[in-house]
C-alpha positions in Angstrom: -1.7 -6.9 -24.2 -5.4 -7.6 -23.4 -6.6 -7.6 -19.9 -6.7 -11.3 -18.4 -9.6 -12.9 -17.2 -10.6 -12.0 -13.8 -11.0 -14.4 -10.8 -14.7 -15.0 -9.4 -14.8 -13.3 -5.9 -16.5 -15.9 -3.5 -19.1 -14.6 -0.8 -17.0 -11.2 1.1 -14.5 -11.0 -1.6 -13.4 -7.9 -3.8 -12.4 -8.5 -7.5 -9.4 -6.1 -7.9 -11.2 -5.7 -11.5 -14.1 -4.2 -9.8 -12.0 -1.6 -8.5 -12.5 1.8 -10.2 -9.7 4.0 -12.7 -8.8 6.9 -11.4 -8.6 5.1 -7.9 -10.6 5.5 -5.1 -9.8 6.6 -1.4 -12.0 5.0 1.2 -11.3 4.6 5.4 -10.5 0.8 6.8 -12.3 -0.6 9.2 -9.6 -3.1 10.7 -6.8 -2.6 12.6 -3.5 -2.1 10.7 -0.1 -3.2 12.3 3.8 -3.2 10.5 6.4 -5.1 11.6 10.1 -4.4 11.4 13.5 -5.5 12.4 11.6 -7.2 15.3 9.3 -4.7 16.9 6.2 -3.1 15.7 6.6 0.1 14.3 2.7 1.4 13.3 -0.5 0.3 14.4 -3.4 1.8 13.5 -7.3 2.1 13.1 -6.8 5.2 11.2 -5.6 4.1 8.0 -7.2 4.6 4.2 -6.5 1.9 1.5 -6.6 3.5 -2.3 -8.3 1.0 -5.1 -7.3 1.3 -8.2 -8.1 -1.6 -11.2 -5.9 -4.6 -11.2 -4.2 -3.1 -7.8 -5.2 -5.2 -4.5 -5.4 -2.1 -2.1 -2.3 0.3 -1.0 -2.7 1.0 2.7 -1.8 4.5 4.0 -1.2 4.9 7.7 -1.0 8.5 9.6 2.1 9.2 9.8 1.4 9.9 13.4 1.3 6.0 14.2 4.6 5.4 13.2 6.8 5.1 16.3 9.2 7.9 16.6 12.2 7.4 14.2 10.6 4.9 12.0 10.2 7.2 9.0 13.2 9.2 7.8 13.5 11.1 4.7 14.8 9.6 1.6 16.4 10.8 -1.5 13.9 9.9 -4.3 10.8 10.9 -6.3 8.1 9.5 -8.1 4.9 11.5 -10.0 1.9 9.5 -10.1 -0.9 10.6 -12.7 -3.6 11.1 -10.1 -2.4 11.2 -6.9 0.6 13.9 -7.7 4.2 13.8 -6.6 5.5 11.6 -4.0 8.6 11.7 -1.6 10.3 9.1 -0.3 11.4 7.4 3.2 13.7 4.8 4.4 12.1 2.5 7.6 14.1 2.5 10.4 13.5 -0.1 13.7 16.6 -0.3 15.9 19.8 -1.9 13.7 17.3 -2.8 10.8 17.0 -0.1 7.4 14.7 -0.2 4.5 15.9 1.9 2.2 13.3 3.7 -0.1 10.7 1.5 2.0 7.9 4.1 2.3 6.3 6.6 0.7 3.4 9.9 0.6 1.9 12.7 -1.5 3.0 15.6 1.2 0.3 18.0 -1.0 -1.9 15.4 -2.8 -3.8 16.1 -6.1 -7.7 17.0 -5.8 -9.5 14.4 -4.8 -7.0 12.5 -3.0 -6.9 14.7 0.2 -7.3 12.0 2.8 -3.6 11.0 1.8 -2.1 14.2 3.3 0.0 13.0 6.4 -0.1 9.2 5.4 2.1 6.7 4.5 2.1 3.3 2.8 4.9 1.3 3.0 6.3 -1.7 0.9 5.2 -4.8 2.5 8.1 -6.8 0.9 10.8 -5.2 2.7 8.9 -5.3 5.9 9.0 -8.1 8.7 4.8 -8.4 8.2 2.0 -6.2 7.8 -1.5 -6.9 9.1 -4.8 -5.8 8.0 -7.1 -7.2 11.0 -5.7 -10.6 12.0 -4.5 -11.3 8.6 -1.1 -11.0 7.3 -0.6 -9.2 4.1 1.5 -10.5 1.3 3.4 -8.2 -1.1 1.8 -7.1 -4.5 3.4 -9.5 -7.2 6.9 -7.6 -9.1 7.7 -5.6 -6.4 7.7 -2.3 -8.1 3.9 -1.7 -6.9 2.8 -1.2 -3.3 -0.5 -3.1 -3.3 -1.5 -5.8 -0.1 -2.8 -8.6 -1.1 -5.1 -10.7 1.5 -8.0 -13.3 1.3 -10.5 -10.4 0.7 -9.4 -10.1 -2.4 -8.5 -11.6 -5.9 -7.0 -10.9 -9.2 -5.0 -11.8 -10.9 -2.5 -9.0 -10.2 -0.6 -5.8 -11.8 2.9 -7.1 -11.0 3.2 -10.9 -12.8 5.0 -11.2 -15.4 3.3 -10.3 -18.5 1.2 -7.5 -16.7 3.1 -4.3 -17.9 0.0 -3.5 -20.6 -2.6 -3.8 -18.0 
């Protein structure tokens, strides 16, 4: 499949087909928040977003903003071809589970340090995620964990007909 036409970004708007492969790891400015089952469960200024071509940005939050109990390991595993292996957790907030919700690269490849001790979660099976006063939607497909907002445009990995991307 050939690579669709990118979208114009307007004035303060990223092209996700600006975005470099391999990815890049760079810190966010705003405030990041997730929502679940009711009750906030992380909220952060420490988080890192990774950019990777035809991806709108996967946050990762230290794990250390997570209220207690939020995070808990989950059967699963995944290898991505730069970052390294992942493992899995479900998102707890009182009566409310996410199964398979959340992930991290506990010993991430060279280059991708920053991600030690973070976590990105799916925002589809969260109650809303924020970056600054903005709430994210899900990356298109759901089988990516990309946030899409105003800042940025596509069109996305995740429509149908974007597997050869």
């Amino acid at each position: 499949m050939r690579r669709p036409r990118p979208i114009t970004p307007a004035p303060g708007q990223e092209s996700v087909w600006d975005y470099p492969r391999p990815p890049r790891v760079e810190q966010v400015a705003e405030r990041i928040t997730i929502r679940l089952g009711g009750h906030l469960i992380a909220d952060t200024r420490g988080a890192v977003r990774v950019l990777e071509t035809s991806h709108p940005p996967v946050y990762y939050l230290p794990i250390v903003d997570f209220v207690p109990g939020a995070l808990v390991d989950a059967p699963g595993a995944s290898f991505c071809e730069f970052k390294g292996a992942a493992r899995y957790f479900d998102v707890r907030s009182g009566e409310t589970l996410r199964q398979g919700a959340a992930w991290n690269y506990p010993h991430p490849a060279p280059g991708f340090e920053a991600l030690m001790d973070r976590v990105a979660v799916y925002a589809a099976q969260m109650d809303e995620c924020t970056v600054g006063e903005e709430i994210a939607v899900p990356q298109p497909g759901g089988f990516y964990g990309g946030w899409v907002t105003s800042a940025v445009v596509g069109p996305f990995k995740g429509v149908p007909g974007s597997l050869g991307w």
